[in-house]
PDB file with one MODEL, atoms N, CA, C and O in Angstrom:
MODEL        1
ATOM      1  N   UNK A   1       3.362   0.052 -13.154  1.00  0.00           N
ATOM      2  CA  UNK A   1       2.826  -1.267 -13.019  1.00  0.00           C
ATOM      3  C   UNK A   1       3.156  -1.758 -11.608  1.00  0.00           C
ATOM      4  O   UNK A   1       4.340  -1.870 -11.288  1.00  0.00           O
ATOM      5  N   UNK A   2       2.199  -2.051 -10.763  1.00  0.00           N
ATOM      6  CA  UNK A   2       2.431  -2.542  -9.379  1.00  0.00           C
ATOM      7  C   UNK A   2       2.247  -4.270  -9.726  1.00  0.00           C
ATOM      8  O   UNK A   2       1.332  -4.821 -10.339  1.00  0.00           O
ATOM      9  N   UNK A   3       3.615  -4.941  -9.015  1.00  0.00           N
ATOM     10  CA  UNK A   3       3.426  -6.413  -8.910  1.00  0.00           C
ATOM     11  C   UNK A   3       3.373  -6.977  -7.513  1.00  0.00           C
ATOM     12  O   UNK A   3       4.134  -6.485  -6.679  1.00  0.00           O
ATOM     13  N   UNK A   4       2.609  -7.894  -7.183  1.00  0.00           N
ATOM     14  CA  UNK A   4       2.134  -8.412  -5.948  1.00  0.00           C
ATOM     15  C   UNK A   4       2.721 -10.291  -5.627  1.00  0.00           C
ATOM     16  O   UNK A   4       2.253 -11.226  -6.278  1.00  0.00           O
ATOM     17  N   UNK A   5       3.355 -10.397  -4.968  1.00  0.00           N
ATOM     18  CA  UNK A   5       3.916 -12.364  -4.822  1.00  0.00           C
ATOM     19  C   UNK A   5       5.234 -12.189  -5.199  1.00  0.00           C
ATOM     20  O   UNK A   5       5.705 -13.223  -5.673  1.00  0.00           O
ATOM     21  N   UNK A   6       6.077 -11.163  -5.158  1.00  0.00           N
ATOM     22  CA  UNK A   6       7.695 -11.231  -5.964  1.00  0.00           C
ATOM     23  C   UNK A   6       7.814 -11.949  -4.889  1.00  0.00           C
ATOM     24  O   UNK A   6       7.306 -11.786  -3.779  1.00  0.00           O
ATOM     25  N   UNK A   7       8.864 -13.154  -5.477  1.00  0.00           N
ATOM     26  CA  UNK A   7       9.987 -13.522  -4.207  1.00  0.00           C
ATOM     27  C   UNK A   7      11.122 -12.287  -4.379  1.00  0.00           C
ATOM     28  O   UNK A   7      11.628 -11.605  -5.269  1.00  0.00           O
ATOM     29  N   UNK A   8      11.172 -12.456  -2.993  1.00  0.00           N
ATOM     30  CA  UNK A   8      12.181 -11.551  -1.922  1.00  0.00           C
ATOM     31  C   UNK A   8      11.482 -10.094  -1.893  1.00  0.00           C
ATOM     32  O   UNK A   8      12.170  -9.106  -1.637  1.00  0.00           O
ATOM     33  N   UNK A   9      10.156  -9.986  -2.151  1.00  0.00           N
ATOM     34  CA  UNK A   9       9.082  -8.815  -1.429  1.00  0.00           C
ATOM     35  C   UNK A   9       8.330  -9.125  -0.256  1.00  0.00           C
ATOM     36  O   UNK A   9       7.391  -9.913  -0.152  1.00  0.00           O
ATOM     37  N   UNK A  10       8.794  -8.499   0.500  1.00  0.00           N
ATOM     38  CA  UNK A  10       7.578  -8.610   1.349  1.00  0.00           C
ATOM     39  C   UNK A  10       6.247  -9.216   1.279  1.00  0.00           C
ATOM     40  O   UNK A  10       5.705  -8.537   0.407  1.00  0.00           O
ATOM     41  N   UNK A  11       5.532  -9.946   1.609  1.00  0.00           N
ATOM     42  CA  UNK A  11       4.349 -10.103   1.288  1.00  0.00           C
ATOM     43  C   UNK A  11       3.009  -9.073   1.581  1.00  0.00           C
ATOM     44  O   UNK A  11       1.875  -9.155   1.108  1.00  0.00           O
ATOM     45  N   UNK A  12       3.596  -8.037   2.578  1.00  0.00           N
ATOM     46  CA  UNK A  12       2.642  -6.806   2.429  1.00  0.00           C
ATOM     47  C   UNK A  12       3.303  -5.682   1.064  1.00  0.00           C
ATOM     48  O   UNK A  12       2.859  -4.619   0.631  1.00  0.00           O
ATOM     49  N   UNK A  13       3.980  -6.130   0.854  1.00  0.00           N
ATOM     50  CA  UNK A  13       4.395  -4.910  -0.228  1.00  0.00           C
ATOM     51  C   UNK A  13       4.007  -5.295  -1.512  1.00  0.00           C
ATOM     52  O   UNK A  13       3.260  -6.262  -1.659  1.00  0.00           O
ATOM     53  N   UNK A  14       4.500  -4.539  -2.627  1.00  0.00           N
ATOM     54  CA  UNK A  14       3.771  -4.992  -3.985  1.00  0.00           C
ATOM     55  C   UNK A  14       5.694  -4.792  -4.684  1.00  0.00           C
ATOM     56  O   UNK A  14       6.585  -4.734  -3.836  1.00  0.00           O
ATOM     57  N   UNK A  15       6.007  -4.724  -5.939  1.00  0.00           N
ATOM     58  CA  UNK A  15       6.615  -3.663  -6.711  1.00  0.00           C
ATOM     59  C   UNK A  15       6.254  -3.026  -7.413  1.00  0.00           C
ATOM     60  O   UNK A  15       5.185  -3.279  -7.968  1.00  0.00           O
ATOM     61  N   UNK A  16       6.923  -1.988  -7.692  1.00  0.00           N
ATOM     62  CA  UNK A  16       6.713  -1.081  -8.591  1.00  0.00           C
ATOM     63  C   UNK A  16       7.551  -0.877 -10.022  1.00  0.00           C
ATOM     64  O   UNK A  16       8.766  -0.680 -10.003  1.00  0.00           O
ATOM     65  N   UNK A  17       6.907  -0.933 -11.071  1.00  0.00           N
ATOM     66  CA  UNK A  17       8.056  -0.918 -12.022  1.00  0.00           C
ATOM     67  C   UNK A  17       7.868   0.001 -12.986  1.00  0.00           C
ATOM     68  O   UNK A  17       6.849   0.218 -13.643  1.00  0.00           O
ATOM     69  N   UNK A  18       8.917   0.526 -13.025  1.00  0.00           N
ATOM     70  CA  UNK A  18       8.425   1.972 -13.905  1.00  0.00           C
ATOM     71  C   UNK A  18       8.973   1.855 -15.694  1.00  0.00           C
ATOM     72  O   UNK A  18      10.171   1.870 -15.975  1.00  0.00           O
ATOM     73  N   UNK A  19       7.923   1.748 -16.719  1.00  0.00           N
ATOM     74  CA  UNK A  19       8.053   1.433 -18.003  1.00  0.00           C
ATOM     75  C   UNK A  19       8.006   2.570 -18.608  1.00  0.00           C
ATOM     76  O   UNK A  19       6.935   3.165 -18.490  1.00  0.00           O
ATOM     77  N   UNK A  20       8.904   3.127 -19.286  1.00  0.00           N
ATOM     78  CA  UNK A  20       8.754   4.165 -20.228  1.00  0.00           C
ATOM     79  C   UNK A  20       7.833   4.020 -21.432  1.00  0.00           C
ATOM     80  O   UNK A  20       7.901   3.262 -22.400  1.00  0.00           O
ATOM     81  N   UNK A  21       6.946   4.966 -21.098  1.00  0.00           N
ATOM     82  CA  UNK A  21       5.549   4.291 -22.630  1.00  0.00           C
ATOM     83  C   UNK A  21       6.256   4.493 -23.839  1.00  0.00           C
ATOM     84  O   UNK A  21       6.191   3.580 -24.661  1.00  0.00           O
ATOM     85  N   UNK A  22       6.955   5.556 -24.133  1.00  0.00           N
ATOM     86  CA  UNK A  22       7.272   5.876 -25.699  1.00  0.00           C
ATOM     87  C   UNK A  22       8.262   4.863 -26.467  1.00  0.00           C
ATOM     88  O   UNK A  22       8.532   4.877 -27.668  1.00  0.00           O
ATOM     89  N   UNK A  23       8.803   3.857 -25.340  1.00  0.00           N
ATOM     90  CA  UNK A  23       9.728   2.639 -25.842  1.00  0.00           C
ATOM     91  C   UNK A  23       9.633   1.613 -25.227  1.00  0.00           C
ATOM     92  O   UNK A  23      10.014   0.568 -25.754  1.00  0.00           O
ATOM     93  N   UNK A  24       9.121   1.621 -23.991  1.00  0.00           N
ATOM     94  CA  UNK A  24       8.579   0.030 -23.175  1.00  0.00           C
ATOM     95  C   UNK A  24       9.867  -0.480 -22.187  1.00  0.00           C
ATOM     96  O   UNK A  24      10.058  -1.569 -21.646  1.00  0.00           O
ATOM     97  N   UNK A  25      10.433   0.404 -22.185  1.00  0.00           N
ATOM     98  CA  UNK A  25      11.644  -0.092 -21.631  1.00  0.00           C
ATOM     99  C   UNK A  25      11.675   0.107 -20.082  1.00  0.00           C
ATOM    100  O   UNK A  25      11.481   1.137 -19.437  1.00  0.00           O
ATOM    101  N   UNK A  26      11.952  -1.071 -19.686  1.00  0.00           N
ATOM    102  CA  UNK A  26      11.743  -0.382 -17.918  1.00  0.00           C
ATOM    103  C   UNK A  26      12.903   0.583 -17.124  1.00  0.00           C
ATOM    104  O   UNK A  26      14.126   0.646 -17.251  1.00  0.00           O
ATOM    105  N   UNK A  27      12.206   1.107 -16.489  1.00  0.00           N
ATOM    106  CA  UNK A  27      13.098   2.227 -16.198  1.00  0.00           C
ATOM    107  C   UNK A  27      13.802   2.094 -14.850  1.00  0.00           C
ATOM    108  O   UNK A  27      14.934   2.538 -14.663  1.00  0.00           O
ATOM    109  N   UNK A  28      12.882   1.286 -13.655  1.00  0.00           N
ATOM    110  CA  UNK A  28      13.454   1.064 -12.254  1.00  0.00           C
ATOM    111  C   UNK A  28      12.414   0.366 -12.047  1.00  0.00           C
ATOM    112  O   UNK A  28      11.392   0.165 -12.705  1.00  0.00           O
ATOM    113  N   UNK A  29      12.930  -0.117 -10.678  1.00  0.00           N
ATOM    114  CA  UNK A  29      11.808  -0.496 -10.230  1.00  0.00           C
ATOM    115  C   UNK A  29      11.803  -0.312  -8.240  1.00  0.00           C
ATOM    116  O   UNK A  29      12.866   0.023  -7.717  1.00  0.00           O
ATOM    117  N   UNK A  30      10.982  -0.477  -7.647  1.00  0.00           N
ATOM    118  CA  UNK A  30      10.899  -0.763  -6.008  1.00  0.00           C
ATOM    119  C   UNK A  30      10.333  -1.166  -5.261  1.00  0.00           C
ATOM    120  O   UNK A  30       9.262  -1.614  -5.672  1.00  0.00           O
ATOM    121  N   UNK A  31      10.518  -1.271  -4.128  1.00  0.00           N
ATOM    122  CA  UNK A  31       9.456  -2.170  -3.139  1.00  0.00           C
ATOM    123  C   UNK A  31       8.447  -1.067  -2.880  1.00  0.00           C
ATOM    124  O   UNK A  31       8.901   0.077  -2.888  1.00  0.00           O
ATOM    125  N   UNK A  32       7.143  -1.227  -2.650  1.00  0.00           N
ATOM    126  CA  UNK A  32       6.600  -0.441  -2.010  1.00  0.00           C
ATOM    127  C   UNK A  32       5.487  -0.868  -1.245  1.00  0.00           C
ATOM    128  O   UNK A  32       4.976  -1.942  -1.560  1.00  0.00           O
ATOM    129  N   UNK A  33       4.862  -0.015   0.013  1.00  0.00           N
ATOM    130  CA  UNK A  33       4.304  -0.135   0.816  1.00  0.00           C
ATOM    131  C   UNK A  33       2.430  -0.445   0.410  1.00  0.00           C
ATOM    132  O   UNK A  33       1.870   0.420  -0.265  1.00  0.00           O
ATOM    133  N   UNK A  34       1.699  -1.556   0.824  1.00  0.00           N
ATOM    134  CA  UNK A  34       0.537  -1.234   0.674  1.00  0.00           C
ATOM    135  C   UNK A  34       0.333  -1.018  -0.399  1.00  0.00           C
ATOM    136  O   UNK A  34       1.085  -0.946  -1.371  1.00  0.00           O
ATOM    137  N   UNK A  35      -1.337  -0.829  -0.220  1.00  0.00           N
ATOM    138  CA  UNK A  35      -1.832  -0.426  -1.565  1.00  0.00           C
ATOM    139  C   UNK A  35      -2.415   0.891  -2.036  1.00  0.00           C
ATOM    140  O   UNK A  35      -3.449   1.182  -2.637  1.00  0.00           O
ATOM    141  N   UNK A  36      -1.090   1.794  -1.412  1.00  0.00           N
ATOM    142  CA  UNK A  36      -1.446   3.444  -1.489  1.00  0.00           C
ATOM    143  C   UNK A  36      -0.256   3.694  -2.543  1.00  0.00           C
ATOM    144  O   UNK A  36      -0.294   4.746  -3.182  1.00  0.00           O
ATOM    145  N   UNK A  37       0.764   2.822  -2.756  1.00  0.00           N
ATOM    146  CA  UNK A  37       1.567   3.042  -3.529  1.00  0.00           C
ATOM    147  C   UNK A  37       3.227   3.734  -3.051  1.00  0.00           C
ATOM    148  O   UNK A  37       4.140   4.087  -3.798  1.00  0.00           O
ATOM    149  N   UNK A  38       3.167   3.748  -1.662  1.00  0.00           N
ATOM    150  CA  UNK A  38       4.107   4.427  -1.227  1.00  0.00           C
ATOM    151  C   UNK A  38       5.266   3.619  -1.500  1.00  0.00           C
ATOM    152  O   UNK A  38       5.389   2.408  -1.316  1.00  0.00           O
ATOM    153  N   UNK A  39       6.605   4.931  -2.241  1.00  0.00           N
ATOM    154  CA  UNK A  39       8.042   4.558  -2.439  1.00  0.00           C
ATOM    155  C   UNK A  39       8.704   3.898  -1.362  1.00  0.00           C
ATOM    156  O   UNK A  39       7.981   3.514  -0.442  1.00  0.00           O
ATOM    157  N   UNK A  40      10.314   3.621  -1.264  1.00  0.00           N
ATOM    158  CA  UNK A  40      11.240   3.325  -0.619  1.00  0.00           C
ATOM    159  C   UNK A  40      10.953   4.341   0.996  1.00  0.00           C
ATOM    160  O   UNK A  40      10.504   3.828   2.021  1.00  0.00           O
ATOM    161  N   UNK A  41      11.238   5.445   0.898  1.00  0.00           N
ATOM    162  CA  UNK A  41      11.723   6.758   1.663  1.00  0.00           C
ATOM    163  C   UNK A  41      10.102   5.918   2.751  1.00  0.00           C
ATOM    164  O   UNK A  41      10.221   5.302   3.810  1.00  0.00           O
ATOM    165  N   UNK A  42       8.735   6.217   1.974  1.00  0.00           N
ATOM    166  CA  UNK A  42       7.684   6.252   3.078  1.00  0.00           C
ATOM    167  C   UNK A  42       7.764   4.400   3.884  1.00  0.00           C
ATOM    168  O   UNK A  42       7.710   4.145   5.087  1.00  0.00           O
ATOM    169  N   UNK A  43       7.892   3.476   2.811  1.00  0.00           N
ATOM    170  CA  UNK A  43       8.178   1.969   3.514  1.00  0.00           C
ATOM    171  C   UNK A  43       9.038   1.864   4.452  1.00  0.00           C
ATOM    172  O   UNK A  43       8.994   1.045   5.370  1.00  0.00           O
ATOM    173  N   UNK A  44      10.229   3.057   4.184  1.00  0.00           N
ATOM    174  CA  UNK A  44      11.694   2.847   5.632  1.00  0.00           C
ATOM    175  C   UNK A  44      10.453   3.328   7.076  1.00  0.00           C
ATOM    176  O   UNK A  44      10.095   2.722   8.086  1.00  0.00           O
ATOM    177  N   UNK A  45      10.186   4.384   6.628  1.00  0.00           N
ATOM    178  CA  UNK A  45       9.492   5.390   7.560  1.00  0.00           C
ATOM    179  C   UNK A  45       8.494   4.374   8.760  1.00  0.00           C
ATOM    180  O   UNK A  45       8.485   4.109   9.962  1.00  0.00           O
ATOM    181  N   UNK A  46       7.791   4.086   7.613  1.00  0.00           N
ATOM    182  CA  UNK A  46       6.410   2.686   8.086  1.00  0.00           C
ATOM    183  C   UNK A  46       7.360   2.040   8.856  1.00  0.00           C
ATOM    184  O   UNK A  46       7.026   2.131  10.037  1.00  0.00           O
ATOM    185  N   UNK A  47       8.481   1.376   8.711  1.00  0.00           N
ATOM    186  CA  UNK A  47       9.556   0.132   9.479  1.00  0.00           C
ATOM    187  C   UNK A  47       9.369   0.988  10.975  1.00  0.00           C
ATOM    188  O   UNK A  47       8.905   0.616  12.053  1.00  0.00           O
ATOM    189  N   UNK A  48       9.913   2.219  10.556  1.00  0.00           N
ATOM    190  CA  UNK A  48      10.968   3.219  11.828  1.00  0.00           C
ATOM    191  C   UNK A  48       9.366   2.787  12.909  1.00  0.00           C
ATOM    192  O   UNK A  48       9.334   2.135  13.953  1.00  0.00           O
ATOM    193  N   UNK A  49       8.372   3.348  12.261  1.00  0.00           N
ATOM    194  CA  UNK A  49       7.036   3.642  13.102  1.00  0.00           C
ATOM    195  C   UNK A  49       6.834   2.514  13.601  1.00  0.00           C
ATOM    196  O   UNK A  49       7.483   2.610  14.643  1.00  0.00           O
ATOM    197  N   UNK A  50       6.455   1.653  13.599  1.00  0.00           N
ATOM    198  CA  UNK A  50       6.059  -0.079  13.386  1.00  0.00           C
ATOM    199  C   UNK A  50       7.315  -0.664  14.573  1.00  0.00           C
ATOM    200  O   UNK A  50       6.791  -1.076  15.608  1.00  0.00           O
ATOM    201  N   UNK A  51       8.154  -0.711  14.563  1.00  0.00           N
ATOM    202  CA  UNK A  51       9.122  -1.425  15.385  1.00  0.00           C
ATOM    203  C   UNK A  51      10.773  -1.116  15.653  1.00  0.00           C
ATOM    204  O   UNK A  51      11.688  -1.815  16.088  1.00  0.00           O
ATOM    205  N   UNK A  52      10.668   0.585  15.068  1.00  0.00           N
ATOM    206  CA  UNK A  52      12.174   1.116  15.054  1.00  0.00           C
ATOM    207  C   UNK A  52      13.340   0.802  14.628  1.00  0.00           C
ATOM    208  O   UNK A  52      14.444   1.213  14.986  1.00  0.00           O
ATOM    209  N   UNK A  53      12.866  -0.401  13.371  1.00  0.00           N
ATOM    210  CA  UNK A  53      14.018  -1.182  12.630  1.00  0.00           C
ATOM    211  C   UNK A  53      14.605  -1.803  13.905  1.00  0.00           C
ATOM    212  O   UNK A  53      15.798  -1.557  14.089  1.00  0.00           O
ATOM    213  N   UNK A  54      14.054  -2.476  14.713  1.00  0.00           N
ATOM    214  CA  UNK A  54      14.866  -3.149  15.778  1.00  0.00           C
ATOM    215  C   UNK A  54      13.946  -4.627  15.951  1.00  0.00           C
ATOM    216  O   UNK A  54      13.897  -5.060  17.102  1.00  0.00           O
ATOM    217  N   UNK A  55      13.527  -5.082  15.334  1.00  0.00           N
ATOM    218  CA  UNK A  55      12.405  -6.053  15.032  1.00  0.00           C
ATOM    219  C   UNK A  55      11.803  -6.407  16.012  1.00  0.00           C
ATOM    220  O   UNK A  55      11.780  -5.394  16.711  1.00  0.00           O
ATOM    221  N   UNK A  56      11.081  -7.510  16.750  1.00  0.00           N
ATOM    222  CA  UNK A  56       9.916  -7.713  17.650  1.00  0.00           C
ATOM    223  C   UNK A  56      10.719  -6.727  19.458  1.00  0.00           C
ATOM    224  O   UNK A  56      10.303  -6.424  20.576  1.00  0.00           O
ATOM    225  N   UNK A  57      11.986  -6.613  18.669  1.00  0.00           N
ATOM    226  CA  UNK A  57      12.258  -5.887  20.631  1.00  0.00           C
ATOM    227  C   UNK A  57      11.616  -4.279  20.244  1.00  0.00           C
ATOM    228  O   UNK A  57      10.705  -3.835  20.944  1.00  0.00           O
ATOM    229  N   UNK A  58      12.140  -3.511  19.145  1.00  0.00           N
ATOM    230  CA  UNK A  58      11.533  -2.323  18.669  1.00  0.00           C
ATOM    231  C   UNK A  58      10.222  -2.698  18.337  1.00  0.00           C
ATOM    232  O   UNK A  58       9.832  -1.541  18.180  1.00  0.00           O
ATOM    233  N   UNK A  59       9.405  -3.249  18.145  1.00  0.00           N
ATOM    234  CA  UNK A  59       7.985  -3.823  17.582  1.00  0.00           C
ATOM    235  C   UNK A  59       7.172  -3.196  19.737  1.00  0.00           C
ATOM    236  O   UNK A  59       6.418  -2.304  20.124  1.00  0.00           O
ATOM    237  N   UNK A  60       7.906  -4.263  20.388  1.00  0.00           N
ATOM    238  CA  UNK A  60       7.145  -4.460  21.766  1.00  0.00           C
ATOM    239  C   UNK A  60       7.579  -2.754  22.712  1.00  0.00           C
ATOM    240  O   UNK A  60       6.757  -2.068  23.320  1.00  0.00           O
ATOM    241  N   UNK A  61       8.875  -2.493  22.576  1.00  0.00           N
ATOM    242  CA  UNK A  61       9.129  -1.001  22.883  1.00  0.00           C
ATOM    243  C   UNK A  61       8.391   0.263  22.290  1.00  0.00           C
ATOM    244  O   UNK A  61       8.566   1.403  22.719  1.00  0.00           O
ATOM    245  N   UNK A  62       7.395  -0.133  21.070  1.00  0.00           N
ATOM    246  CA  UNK A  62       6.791   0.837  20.471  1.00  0.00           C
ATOM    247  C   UNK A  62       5.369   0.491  21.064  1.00  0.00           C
ATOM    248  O   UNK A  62       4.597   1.316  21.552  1.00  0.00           O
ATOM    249  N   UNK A  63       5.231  -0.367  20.986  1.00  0.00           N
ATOM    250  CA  UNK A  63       3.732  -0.864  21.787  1.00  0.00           C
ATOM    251  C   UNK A  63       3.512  -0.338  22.774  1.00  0.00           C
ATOM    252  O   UNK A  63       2.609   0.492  22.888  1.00  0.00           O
ATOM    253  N   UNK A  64       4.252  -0.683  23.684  1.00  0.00           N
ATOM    254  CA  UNK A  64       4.593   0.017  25.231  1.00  0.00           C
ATOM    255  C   UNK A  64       4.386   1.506  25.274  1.00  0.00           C
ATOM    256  O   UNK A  64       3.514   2.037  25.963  1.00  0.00           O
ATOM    257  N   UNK A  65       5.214   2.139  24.518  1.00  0.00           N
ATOM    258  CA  UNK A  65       5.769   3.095  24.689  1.00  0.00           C
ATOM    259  C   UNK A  65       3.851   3.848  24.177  1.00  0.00           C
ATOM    260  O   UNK A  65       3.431   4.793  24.844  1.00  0.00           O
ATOM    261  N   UNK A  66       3.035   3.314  23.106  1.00  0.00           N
ATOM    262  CA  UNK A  66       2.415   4.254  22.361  1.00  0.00           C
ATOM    263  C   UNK A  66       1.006   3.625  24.100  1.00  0.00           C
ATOM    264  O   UNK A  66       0.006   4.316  24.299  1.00  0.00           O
ATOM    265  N   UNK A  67       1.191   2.811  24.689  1.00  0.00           N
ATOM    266  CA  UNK A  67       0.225   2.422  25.526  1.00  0.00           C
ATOM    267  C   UNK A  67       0.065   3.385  27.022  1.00  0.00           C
ATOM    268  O   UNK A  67      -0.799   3.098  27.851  1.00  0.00           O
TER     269      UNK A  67
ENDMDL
END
């Protein structure tokens, strides 16, 4: 089940919550990227690419750098 508006999600991300059908019970849940469905591991990845986890200074050094 993907959920979209959580507070403290991202507003590009959705969650993900994983329900076991044979008892309904939820099993985990996570942030994830877009609407391709990507886990934790590919959303860090997207950060690293996007701005090097260093926010608008890694954001403008990646700009640069890809220009």
């Amino acid at each position: 089940m993907l959920l979209s508006g959580v507070p403290g999600v991202d507003p590009e991300h959705t969650r993900a919550v994983f329900v076991d059908p044979s008892t309904g019970r939820v099993r985990g849940s996570f942030e994830q990227y877009g609407a391709t469905g990507a886990l934790p591991l590919r959303t860090w990845i997207d950060g690293l690419h996007r701005d090097l986890r260093l926010g608008d200074t890694g954001r403008l050094y990646s700009e640069l750098a890809a220009s």
